[in-house]
N, CA, C and O of each residue as an XYZ file, in Angstrom:
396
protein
N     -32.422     12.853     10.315
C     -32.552     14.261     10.613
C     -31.237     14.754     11.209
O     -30.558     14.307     12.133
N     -31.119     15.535     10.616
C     -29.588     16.740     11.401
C     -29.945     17.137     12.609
O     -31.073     17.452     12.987
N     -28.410     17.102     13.533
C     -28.768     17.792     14.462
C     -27.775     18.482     15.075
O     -26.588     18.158     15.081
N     -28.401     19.715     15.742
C     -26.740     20.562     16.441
C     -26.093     19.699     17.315
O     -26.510     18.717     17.930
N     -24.792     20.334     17.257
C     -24.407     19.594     18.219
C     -24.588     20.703     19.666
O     -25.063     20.316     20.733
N     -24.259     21.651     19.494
C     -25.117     22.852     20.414
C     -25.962     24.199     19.911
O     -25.560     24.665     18.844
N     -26.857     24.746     20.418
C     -27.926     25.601     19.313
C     -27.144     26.717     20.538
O     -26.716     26.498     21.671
N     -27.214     28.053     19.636
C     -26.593     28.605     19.805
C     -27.810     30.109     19.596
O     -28.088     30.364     18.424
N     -28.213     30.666     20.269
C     -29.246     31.741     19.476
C     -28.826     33.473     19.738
O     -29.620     34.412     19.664
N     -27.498     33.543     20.024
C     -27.312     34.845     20.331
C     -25.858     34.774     19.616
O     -25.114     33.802     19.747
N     -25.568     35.827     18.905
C     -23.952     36.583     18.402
C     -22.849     36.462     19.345
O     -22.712     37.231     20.297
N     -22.031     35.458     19.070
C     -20.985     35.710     20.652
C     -19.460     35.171     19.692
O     -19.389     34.318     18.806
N     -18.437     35.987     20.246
C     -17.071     35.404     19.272
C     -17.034     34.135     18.701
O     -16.853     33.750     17.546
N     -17.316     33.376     20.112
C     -16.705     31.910     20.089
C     -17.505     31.089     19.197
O     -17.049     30.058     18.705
N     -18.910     31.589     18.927
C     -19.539     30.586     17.922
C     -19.454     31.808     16.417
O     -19.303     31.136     15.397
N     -19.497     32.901     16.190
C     -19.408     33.605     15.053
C     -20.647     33.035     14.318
O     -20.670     32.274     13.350
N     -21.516     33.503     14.907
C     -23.152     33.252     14.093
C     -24.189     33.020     14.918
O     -24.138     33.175     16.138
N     -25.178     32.635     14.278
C     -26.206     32.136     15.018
C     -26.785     30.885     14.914
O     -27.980     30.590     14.953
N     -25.639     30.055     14.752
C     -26.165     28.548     14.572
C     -25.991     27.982     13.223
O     -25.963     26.771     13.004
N     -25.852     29.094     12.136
C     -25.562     28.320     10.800
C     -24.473     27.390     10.851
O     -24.455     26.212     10.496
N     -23.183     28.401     11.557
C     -22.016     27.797     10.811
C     -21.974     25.932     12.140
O     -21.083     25.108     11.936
N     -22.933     25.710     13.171
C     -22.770     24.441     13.391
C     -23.615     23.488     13.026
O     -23.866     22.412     13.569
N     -24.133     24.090     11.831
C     -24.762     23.137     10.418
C     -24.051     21.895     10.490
O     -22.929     22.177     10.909
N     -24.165     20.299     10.233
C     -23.882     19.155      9.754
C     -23.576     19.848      8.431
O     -24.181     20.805      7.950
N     -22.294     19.048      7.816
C     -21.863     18.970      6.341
C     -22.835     18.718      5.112
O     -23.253     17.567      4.986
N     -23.200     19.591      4.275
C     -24.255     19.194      3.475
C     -25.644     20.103      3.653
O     -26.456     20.127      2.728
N     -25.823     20.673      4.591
C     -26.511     21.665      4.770
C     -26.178     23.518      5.215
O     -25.142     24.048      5.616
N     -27.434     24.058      4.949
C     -27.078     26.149      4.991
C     -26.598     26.199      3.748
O     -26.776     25.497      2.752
N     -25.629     27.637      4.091
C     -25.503     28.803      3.123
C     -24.575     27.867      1.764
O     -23.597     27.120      1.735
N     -25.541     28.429      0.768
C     -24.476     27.912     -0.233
C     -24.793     26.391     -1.160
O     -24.294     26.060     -2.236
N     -25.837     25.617     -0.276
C     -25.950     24.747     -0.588
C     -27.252     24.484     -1.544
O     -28.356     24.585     -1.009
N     -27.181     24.179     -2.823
C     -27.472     23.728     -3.667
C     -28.471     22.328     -4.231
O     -28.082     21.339     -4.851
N     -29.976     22.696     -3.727
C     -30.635     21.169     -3.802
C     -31.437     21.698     -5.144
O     -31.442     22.850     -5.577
N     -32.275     20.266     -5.814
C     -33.523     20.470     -6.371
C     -34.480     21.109     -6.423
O     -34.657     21.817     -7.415
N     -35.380     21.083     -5.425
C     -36.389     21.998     -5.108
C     -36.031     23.463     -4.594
O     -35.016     23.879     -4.035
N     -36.867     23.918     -4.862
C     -36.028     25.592     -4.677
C     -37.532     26.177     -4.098
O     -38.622     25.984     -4.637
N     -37.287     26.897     -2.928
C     -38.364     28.053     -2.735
C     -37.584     29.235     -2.712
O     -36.463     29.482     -2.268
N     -38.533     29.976     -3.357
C     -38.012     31.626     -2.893
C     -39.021     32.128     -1.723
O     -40.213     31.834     -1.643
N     -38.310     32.919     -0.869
C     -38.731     32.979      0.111
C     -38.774     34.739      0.424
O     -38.896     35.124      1.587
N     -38.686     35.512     -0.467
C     -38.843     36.823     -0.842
C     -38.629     37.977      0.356
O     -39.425     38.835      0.738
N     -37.073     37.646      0.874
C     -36.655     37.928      2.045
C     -35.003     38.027      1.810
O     -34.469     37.118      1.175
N     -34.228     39.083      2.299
C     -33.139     39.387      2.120
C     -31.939     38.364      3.248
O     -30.724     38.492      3.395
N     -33.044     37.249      3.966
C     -32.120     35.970      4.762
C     -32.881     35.156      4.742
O     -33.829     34.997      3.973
N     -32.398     34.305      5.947
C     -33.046     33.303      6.085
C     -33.071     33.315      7.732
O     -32.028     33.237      8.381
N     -34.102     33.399      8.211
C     -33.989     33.338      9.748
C     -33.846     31.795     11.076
O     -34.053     30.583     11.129
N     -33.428     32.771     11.811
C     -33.329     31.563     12.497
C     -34.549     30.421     12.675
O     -34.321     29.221     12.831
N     -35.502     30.848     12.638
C     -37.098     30.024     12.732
C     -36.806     29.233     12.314
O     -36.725     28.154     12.902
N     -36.419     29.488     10.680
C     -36.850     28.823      9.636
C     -35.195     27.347      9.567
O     -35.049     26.251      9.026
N     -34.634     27.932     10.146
C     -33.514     26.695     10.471
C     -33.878     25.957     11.125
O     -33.925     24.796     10.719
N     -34.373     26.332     12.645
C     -34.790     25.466     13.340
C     -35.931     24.786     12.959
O     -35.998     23.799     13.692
N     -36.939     24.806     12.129
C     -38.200     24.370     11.797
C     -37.812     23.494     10.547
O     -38.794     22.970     10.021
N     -36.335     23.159      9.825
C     -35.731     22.065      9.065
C     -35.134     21.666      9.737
O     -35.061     20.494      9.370
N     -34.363     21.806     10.866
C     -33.703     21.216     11.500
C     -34.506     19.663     11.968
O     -34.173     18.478     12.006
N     -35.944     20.604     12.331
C     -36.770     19.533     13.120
C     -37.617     18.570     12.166
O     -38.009     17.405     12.231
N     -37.726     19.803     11.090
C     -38.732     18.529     10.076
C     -38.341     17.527      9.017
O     -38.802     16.392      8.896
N     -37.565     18.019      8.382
C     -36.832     18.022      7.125
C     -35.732     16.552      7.652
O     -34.862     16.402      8.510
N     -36.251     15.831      6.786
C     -35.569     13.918      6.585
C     -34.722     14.062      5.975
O     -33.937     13.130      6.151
N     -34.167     15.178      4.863
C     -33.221     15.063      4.111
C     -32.123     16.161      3.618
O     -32.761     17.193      3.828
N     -31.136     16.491      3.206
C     -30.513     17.483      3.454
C     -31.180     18.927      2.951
O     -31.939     18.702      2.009
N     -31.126     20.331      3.295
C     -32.018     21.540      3.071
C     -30.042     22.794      2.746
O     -28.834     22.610      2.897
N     -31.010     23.970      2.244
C     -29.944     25.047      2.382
C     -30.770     25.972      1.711
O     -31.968     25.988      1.430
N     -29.537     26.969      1.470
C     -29.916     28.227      0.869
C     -28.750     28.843      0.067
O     -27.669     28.261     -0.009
N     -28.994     30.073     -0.552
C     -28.315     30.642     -1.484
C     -28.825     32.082     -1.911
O     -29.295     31.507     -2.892
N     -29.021     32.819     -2.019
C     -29.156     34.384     -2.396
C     -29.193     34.624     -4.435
O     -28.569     34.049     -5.327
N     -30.035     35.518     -4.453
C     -29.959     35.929     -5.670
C     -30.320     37.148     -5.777
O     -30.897     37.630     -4.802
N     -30.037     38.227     -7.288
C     -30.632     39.406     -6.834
C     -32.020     39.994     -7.183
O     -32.370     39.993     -8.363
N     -32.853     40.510     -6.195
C     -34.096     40.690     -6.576
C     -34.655     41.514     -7.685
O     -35.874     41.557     -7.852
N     -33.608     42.351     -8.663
C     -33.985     43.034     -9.240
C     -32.243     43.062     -9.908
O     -31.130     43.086     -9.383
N     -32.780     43.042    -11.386
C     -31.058     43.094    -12.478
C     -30.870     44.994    -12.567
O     -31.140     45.778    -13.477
N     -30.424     45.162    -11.492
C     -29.759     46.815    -11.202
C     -28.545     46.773    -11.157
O     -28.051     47.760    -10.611
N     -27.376     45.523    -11.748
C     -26.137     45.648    -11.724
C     -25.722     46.014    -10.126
O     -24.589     46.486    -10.223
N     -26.044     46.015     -8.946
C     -25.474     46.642     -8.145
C     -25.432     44.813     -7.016
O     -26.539     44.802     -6.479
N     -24.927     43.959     -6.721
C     -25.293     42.880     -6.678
C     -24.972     42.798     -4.604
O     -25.427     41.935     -3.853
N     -23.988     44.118     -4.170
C     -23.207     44.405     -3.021
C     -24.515     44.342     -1.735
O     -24.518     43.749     -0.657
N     -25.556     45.213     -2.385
C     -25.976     45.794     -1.351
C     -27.307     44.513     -1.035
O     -28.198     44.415     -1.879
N     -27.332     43.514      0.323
C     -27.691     42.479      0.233
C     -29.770     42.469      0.702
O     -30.590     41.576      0.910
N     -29.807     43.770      0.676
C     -31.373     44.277      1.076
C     -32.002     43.930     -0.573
O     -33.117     43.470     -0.820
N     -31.169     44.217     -1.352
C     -31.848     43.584     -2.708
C     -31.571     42.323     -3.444
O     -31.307     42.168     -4.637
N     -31.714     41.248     -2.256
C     -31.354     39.822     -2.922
C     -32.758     39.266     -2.185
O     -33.492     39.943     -1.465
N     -32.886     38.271     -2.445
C     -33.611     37.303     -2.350
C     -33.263     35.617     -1.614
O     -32.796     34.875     -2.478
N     -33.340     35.255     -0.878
C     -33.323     33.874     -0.112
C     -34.102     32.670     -0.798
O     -35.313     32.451     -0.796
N     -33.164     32.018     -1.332
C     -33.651     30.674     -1.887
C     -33.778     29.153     -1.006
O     -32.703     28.688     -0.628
N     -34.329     28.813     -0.861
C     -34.153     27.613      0.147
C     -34.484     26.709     -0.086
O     -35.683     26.588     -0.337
N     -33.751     25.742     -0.129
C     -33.314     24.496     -1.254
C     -33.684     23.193     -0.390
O     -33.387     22.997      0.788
N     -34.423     22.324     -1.276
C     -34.190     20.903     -0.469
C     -33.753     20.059     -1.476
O     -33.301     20.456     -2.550
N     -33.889     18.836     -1.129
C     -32.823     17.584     -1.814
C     -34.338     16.632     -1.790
O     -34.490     16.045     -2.861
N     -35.250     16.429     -0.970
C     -36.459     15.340     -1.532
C     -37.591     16.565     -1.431
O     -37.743     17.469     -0.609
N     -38.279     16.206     -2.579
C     -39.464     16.591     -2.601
C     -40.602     17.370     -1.380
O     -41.055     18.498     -1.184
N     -40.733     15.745     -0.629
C     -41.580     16.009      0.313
C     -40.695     17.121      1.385
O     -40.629     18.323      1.129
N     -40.576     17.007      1.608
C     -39.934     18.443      2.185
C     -39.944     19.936      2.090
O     -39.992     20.724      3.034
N     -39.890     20.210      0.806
C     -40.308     21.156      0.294
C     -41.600     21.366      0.541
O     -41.951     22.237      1.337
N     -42.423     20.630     -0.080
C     -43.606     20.643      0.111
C     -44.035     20.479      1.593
O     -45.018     21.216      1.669
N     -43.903     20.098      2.424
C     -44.035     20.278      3.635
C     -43.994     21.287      4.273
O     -44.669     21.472      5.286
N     -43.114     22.183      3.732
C     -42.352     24.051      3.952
C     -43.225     24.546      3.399
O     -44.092     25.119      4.059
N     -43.284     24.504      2.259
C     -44.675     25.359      1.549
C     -45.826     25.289      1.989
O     -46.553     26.244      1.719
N     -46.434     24.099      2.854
C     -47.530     23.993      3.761
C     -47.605     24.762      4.620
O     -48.591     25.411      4.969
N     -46.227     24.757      5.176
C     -46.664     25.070      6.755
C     -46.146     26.379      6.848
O     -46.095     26.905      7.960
N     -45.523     27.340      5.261
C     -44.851     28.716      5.619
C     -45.897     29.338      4.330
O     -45.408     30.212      3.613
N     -46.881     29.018      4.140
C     -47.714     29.725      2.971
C     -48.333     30.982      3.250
O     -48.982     31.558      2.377
């Protein structure tokens, strides 16, 4: 299991986020697994980091797509949050417990 090296839950210069960017290598934005949920939400919230952080045995992420083909791809209220795992059970574990 991944773990922060400090959790961070408020906007401040020195960390520039809210905990994504002190992700372990291989996990968050961008990252690309097997299993795919859509999660029919324009992010991904902090909950839902911390609740892979804690469950999830194997690497997790996410990625954006757009919710509707309107050519307009900028405006990020019309994308969608994909959230990716790398084993199975995991996924399925998310889908249990976020249904």
């Amino acid at each position: 299991m991944a773990k922060l090296k400090k959790l961070v839950d408020v906007f401040t210069p020195t960390t520039k986020g809210f905990g994504a960017d002190l992700l372990p290598p291989g996990y968050g934005y961008n990252k690309k697994y097997r299993y795919k949920i859509n999660l029919h939400t324009y992010g991904v919230g902090y909950n839902i980091m911390q609740w892979c952080l804690k469950n999830c045995k194997s690497k997790w992420g996410w990625y954006f797509i757009p919710a509707k083909d309107d050519g307009y791809l900028e405006d990020y209220e019309n994308q969608h949050a994909i959230l990716t795992f790398k084993s199975r059970q995991d996924a399925v574990y998310f889908k249990l417990t976020h249904a």
